[in-house]
C-alpha positions in Angstrom: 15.5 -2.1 -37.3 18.7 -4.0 -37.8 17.6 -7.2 -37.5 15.7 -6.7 -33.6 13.2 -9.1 -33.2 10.5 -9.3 -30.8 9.5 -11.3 -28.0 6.0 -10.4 -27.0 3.7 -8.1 -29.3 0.7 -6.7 -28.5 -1.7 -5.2 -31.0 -4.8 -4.2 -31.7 -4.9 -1.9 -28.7 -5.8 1.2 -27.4 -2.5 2.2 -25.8 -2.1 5.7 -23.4 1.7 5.9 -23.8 1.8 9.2 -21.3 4.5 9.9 -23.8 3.5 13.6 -25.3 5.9 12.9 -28.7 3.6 9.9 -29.2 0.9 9.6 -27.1 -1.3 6.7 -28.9 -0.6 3.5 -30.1 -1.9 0.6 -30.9 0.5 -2.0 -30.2 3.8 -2.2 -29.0 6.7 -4.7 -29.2 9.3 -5.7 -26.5 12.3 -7.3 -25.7 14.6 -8.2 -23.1 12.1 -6.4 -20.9 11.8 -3.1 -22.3 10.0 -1.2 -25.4 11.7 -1.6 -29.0 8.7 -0.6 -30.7 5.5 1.8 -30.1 3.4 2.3 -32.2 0.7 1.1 -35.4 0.1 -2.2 -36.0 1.7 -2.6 -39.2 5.1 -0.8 -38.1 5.0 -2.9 -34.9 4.4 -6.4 -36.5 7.4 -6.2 -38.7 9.6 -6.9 -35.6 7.7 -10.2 -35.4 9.2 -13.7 -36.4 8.3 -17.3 -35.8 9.0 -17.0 -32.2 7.5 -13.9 -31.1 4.2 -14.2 -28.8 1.8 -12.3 -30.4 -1.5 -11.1 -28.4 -4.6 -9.5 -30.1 -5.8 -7.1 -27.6 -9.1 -6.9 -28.8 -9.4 -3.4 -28.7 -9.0 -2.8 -25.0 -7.3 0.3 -23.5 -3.6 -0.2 -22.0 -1.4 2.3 -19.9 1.9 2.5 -18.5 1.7 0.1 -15.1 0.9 1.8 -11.9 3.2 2.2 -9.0 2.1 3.3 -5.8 4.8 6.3 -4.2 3.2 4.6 -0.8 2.8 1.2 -0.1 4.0 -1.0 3.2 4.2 -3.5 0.6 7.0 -5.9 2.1 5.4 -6.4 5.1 1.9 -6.4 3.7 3.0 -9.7 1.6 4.2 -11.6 5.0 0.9 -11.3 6.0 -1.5 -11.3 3.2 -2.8 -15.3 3.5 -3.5 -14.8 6.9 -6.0 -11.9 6.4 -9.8 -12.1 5.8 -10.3 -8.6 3.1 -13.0 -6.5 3.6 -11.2 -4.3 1.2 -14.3 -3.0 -1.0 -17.0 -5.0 0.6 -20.5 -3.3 0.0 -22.6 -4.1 2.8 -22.0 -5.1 6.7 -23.6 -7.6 6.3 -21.6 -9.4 3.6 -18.4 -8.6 5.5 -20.7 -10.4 8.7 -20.9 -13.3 6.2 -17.8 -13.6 5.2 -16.6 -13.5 8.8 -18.4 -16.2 9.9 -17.3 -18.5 7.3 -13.9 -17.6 7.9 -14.5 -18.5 11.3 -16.1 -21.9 11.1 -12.8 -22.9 8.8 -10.2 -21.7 10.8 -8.1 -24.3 13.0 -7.1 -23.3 16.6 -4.6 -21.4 17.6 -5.5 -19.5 14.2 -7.3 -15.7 14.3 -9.2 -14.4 11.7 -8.0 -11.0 11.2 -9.4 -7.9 9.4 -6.5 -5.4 9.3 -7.6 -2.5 7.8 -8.1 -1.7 3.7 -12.1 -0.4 4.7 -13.8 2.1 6.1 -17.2 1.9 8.3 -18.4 4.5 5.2 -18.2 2.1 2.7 -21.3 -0.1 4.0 -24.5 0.3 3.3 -25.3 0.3 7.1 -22.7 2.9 7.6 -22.0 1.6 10.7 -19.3 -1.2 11.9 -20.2 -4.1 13.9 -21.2 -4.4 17.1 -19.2 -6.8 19.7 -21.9 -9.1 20.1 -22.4 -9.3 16.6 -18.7 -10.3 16.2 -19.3 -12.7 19.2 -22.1 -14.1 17.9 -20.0 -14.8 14.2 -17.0 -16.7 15.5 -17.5 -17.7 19.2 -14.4 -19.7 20.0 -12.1 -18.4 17.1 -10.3 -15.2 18.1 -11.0 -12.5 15.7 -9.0 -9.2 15.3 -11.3 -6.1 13.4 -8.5 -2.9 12.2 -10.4 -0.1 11.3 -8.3 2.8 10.3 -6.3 4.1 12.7 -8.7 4.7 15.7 -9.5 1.2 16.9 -9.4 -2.6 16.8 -12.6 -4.9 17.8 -12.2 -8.6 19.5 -13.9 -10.8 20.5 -13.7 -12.9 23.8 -11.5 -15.4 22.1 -9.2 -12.7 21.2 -9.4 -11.0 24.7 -8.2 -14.3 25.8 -5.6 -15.6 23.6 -4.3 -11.6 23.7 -4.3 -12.1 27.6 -6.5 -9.5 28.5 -8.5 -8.9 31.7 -9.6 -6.5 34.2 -6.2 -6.0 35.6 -4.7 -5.4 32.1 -3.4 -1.2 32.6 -4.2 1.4 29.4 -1.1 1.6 27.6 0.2 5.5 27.2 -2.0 7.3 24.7 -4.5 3.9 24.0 -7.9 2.4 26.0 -9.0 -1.0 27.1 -12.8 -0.1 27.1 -14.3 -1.8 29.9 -18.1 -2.7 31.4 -19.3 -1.8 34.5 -17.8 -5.0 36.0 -14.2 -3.9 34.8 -14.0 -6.5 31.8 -12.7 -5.5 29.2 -15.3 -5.3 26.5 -13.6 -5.8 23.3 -13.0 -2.3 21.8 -9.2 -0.8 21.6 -8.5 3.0 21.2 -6.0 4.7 20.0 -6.6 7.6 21.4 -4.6 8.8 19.4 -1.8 6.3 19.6 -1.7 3.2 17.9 1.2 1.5 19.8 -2.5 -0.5 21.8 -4.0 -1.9 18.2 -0.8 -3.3 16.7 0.4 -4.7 19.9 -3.2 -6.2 20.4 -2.3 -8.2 16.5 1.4 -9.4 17.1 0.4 -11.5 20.0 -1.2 -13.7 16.7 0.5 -16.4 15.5 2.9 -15.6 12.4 3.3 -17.4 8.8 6.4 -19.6 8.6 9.0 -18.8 6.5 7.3 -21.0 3.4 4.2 -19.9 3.8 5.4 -16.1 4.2 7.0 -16.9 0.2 3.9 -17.9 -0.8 1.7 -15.8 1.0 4.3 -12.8 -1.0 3.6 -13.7 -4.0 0.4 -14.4 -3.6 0.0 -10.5 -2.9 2.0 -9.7 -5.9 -0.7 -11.5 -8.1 -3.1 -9.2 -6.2 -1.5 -6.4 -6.7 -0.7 -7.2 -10.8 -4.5 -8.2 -10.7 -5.0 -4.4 -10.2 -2.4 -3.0 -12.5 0.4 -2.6 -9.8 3.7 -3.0 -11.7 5.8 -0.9 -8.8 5.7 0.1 -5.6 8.0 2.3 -3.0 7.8 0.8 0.2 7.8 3.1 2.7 9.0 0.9 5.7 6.9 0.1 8.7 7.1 -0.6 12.6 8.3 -3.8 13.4 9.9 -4.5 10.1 13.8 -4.5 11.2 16.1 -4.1 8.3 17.8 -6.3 7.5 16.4 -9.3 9.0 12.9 -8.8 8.2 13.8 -8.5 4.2 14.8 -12.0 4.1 11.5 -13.0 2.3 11.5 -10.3 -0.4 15.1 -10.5 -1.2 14.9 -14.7 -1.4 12.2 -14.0 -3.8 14.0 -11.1 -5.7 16.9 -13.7 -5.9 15.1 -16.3 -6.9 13.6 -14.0 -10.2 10.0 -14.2 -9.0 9.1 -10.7 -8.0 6.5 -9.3 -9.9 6.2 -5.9 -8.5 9.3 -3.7 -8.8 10.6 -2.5 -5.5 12.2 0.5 -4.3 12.5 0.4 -0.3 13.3 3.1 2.2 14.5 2.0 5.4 12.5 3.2 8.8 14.0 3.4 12.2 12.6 1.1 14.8 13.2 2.4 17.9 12.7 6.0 19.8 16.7 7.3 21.0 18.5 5.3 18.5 17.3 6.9 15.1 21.2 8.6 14.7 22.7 4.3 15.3 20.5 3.1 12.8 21.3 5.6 10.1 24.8 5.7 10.6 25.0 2.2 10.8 22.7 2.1 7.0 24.8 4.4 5.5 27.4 2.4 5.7 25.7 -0.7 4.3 23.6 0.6 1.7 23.7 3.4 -1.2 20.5 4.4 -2.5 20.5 2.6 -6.2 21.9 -0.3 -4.5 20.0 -3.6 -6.1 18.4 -3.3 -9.9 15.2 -2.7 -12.0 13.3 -4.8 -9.4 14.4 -4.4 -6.2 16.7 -1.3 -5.1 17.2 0.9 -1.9 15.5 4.2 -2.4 16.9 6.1 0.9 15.6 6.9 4.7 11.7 6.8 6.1 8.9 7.3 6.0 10.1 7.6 10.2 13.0 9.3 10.7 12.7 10.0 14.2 10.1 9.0 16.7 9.9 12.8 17.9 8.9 14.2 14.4 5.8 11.8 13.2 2.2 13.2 13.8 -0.9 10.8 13.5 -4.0 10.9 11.0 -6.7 9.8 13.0 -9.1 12.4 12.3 -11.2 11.9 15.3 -8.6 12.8 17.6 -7.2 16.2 18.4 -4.0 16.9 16.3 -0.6 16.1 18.5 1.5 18.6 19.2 5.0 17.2 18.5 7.2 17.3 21.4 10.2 19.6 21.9 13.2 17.7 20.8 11.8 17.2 17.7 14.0 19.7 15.9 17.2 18.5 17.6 16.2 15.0 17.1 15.7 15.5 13.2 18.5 17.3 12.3 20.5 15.2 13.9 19.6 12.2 11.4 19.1 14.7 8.6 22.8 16.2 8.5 23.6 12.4 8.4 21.2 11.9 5.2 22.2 14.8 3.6 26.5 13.9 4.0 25.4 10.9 2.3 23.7 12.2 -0.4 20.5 9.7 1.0 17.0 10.7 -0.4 14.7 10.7 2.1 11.3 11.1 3.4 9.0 11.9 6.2 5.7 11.5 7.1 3.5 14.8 8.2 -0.1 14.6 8.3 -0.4 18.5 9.6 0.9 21.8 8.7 2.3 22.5 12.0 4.8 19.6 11.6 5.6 20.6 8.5 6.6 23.6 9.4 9.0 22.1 11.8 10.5 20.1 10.0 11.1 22.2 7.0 12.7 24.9 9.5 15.0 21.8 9.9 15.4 21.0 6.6 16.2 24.5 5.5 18.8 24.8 7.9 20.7 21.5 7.0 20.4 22.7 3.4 22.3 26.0 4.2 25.6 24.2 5.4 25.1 21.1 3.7 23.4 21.7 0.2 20.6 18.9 -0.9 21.9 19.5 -4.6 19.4 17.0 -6.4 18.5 15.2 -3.5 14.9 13.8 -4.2 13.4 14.1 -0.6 9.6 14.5 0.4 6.7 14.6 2.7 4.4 12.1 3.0 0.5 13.1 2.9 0.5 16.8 3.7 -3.2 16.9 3.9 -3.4 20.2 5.7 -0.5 21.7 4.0 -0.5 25.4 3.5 0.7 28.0 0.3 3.7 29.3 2.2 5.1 25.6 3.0 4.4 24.6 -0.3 6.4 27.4 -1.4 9.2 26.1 1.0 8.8 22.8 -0.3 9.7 24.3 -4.0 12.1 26.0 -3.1 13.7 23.2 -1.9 13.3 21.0 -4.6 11.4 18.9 -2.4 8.0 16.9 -3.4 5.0 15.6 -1.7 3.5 11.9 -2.0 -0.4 12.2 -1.9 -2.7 9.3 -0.4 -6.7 8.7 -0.9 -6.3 8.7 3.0 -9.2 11.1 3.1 -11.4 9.1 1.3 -11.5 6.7 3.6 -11.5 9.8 6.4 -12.8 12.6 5.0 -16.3 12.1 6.8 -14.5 12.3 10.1 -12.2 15.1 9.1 -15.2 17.3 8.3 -17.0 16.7 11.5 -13.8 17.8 13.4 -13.0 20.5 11.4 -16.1 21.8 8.9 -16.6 21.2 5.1 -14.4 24.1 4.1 -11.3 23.1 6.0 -11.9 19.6 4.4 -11.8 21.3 0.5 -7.9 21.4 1.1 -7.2 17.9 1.9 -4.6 17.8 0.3 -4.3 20.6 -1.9 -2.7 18.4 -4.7 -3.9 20.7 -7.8 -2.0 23.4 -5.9 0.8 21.8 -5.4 1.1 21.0 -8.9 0.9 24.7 -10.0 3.2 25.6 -7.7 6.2 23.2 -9.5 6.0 20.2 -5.9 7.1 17.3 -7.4 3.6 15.5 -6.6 3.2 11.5 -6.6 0.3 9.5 -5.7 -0.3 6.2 -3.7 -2.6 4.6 -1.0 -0.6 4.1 2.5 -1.9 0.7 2.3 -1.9 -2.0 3.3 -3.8 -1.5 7.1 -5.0 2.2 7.0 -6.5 2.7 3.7 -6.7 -0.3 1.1 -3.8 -1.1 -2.0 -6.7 -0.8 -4.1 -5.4 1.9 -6.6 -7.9 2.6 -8.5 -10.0 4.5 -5.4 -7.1 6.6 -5.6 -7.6 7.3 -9.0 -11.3 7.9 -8.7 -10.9 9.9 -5.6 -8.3 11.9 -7.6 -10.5 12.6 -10.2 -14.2 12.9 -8.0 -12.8 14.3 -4.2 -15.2 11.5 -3.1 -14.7 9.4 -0.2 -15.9 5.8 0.2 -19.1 6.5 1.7 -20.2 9.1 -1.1 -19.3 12.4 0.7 -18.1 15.5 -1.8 -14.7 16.7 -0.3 -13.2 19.0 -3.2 -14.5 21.5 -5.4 -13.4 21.4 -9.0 -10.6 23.2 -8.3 -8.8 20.9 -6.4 -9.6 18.2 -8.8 -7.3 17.1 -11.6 -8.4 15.4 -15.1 -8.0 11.5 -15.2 -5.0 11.7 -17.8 -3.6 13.9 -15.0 -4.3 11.6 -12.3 -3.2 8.6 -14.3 0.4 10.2 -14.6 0.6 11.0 -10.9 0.6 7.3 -10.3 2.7 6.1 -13.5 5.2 8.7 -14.5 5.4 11.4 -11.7 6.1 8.6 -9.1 9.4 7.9 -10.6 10.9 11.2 -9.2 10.1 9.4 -6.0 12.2 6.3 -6.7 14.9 8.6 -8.6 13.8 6.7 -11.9 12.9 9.1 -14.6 13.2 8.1 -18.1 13.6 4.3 -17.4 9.8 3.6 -16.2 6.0 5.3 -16.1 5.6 5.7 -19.6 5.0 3.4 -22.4 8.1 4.5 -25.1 11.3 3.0 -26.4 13.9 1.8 -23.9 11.7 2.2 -21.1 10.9 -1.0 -19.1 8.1 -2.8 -20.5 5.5 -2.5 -17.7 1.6 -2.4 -18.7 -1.8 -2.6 -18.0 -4.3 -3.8 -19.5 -7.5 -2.8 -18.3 -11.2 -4.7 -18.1 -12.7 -1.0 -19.3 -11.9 1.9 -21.1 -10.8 4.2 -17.9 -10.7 7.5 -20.1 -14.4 6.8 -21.3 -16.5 5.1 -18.2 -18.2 6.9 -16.4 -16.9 8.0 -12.9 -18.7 5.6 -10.2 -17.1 2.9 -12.8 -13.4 4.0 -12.0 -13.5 1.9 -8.9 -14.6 -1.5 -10.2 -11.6 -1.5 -12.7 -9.0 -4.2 -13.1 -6.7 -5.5 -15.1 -6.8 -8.6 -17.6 -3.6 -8.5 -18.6 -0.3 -7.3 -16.7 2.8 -7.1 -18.1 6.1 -6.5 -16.0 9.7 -6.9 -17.6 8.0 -8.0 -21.2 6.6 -11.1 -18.5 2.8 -11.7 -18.9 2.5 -11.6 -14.7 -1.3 -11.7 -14.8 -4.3 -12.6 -17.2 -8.3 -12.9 -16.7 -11.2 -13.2 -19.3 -9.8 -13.8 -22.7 -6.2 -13.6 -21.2 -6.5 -15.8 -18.4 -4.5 -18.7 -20.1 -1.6 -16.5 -20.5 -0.1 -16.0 -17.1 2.1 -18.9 -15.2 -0.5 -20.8 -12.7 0.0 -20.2 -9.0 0.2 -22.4 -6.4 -2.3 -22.3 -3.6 -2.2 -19.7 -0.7 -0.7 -21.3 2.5 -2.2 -22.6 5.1 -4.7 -24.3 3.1 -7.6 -22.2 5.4 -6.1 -18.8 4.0 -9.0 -16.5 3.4 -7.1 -15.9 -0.7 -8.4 -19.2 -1.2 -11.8 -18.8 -1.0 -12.4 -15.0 -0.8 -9.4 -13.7 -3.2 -8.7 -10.2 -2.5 -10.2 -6.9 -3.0 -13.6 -7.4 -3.9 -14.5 -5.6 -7.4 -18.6 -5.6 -7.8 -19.3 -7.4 -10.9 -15.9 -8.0 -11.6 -15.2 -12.0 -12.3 -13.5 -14.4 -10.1 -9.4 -13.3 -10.3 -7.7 -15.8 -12.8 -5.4 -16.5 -9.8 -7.8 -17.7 -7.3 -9.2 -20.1 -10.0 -6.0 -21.7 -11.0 -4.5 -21.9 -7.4 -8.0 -23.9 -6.2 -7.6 -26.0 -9.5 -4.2 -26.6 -8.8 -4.6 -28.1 -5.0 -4.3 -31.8 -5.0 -4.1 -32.4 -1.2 -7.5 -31.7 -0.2 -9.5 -34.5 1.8 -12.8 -34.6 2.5 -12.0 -32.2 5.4 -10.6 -28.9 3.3 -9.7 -26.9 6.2 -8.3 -29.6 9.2 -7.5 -32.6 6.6 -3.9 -30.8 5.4 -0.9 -31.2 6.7 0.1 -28.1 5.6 -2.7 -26.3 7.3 -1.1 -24.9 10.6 1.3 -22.2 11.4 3.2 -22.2 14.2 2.9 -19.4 17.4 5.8 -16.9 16.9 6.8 -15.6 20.0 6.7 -11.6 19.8 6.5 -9.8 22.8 3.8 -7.3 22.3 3.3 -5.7 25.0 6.9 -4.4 25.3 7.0 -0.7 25.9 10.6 0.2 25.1 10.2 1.4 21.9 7.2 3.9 23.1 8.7 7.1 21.6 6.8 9.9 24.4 3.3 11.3 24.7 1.5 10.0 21.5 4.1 7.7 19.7 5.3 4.1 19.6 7.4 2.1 16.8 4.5 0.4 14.9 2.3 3.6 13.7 3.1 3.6 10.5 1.7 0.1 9.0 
């Protein structure tokens, strides 16, 4: 192999390449960050010298690193060390403990906040908690309780540090409940729109710059703790571009991202969707950046007037009348730039809108290779997918129904729900289909539900969904989440599979995934993550391998005492270990005695109203 040498071998592995011409391995050499050998041990060795790394596997089944197509990722990291996880949590009452702890640790001005990642379904109890519960749990510290997209709990602390009272109106589409003396009671509606949850959490206080670093990187441990290698971020309200990138690209320049990142850009504000994408296509080309951080285009909003809602115990929204006018607009602009882009539609009456838009763009300005997609789709139908095709459009898919899919069938009946999405469909009918999660806030990053509710049709809470013939295999399901979501961030060929050239992304999984059996899909993780040819994460008889992290800031953060997604059985992450070990500042006070235990109050006014985009939307939905 003219003289290549190695960096980092691995061998004595069980390797799912995705790569049909050679679909096994068992080990595989790399350097400068990508493949130069896949294959046996014996072939792969011979690249090997003094000062190659070489890791015995022991056996243990690898795959090409995951990216989600779907992930508010950058603003998911500002925020990570300030939220309490209930992501995978078994039982109420474990998620009651683990609030009340939280509580008792966290200084004033500080909330503890649950924002999303579960599902009442997922408890034992089947139930959430009740406000006196939450009252009882943390009486002076305010708590904030996300669940889904259909309401947020606080408690009286909250109520007051949010500014609440009797004389506080119901914003346009959201409810204040309220007793019988007009106080308010704790519980915010969206009924359907979310503008009232999200403007309920931004009166918190925010991370400071430093502590947003570490609390980013701290998230991209999480997410290399799960096999994440890439993600497309899709955006979000509130995330202005380019000021609110300043973290992530600081980081990116810096070399410490260990998550690859491609970013769409989403427009902030209802009636000037046309400034802000004529102003980006100026600045920006899609491809702009490299291997780790690039632009990938427009959305998931594109405008205001053209994004539905997924809160399946509300009445589907009707989008209003300009939408059409309104989208077209931006498109022609997209399309004249050659600008990928993509949109989210929950139902198949928006989607028919919009692709009557699309269609017509197409006709005078041609997409000609133009990867652009829909986001979700769960009630797409044949014909639109069709449309879609013909297009040469694609659809990203989310496990969104199985954190829903028990309120979707009481609204609509078992056999609506069988359809939700159709994603074995689509892939017979030539959509380019990708997978991800929508996390961080309205289902959890955890992608290996996904994957098992890929492979099952179950939800969370146990419910059947599919029958088998809207279910794919797991090799299947593992490429919709590897390979396939490379269409989505126009890179085919350079990541997603585990063959020469290709960027040397892997994961290294704490159980055979092709072999367990199905309730076991969920409890996976990784214990040993590769991005680049970098070891970016090790656990059990890898944990010595990654680089040691820092603690999460403030000292308080729930990451340092709780981690992150809880896995059943699954040991304590590698991560959280070395970041405790690692903290030399405590006193004999852990939470108050640290100087570096206190953000500071960031003044957001959240209960400004401009951006409301009509009837049922508002610039902060999609989070």
């Amino acid at each position: 192999m003219n003289g290549l040498k190695a960096q980092l071998i691995l061998r004595n592995g069980q390797f799912t390449t995705l790569d049909r011409q050679n679909p096994q391995a068992s080990a595989v050499a790399i350097a400068d960050g990508r493949f130069v050998a896949v294959g046996d041990d014996g072939e792969v060795m011979r690249l090997a010298d003094s000062d190659t790394q070489v890791v015995d596997l022991n056996r243990r089944r690898a795959i090409p690193g995951l990216t989600d197509s779907h992930l508010h990722f950058i603003r998911g990291g500002l925020n990570y060390n300030m939220e309490l996880r209930w992501d995978g949590i078994p039982s109420l009452s474990d998620a009651m403990r683990r609030l009340k702890e939280q509580a008792a640790r966290t200084p004033a001005p500080q909330w503890v906040r649950i924002v999303g990642g579960f599902t009442e379904m997922q408890f034992a109890e089947k139930r959430l908690p009740t406000l006196d519960e939450i009252n009882a749990a943390a009486p002076d510290t305010p708590v904030f309780i996300l669940h889904l997209y259909d309401r947020a709990l606080l408690n009286r602390a909250a109520l007051r540090a949010c500014g609440y009272d009797r004389n506080t109106p119901n914003p346009p589409g959201g409810l204040i409940a309220k007793d019988a003396s007009g106080e308010p009671t704790g519980l915010l509606l969206a009924e359907p729109n979310a503008l009232i949850l999200y403007a309920a959490l931004a009166r918190g206080p925010k991370l400071p710059y430093e502590y947003q670093l570490n609390s980013t990187r701290h998230f991209m441990r999480e997410m290399n703790r799960l096999g994440i290698t890439g993600a497309i971020d899709a955006g979000g309200g509130f995330q202005n571009y380019p000021d609110d990138y300043k973290v992530i690209e600081d980081l990116h320049k810096a070399g410490e991202l260990t998550v690859r990142i491609a970013y769409n850009l989403f427009t902030q504000k209802a009636g000037e969707e046309v400034a802000d994408f004529s102003k980006w296509t100026k600045m920006l080309k899609p491809g702009d950046g490299d291997g780790y951080y690039r632009h990938n285009g427009a959305g998931e909003m594109l405008v205001f007037s053209a994004a539905d809602f997924e809160d399946f115990r509300m009445p589907r929204p009707d989008m209003a009348p300009n939408m059409e006018n309104d989208l077209e607009a931006v498109v022609r602009i997209l399309a004249s730039n050659h600008w990928p882009f993509r949109l989210h539609a929950t139902y198949n009456e928006t989607i028919s809108r919009a692709l009557d838009v699309f269609e017509k763009v197409n006709r005078d300005i041609p997409f000609d290779g133009i990867h652009w997609f829909f986001d979700h789709a769960e009630t797409v139908t044949d014909a639109n997918l069709e449309r879609i095709a013909r297009l040469g459009g694609g659809i990203a898919i989310q496990h969104r129904m199985a954190y829903q899919g028990e309120y979707f069938v009481q609204r609509y009946g078992s056999k609506a729900a069988e359809r939700t999405p159709p994603y074995k469909r689509m892939l017979e009918m030539g959509v380019n289909v990708g997978a991800g999660t929508d996390a961080t806030r309205v289902a959890s990053y955890d992608p290996w539900n996904a994957l098992y509710w890929l492979t099952t049709g179950k939800t969370l809470g146990g419910l059947s969904l599919y029958p088998a013939g809207n279910l794919v295999d797991r090799e299947t399901a593992l490429r919709l989440y590897t390979q396939a979501n490379t269409w989505f961030s126009n890179e085919e060929g350079v990541k997603g599979q585990i063959k020469l050239g290709q960027y040397a992304d892997l994961a290294v999984l704490s159980a055979d995934y092709f072999k367990i059996p199905e309730d076991e899909i969920r409890n996976l993780v990784s214990v040993l993550t590769v991005v680049g040819g970098r070891i970016a994460h090790g656990d059990d008889e890898f944990n010595t391998l990654a680089p040691p992290l820092v603690p999460a800031m403030p000292d308080w953060s729930p990451v340092n005492h709780f981690g992150g997604y809880f896995k059943p059985g699954a040991s304590e992450p590698a991560m959280h270990r070395l970041a405790q070990a690692a903290c030399g500042c405590g006193t004999g006070c852990s939470v108050h005695g640290h100087a570096h235990g206190r953000a500071y109050q960031d003044a957001v006014d959240a209960g400004d109203q401009r951006g409301f985009w009509g009837v049922l939307g508002c610039s902060c939905w999609a989070v």
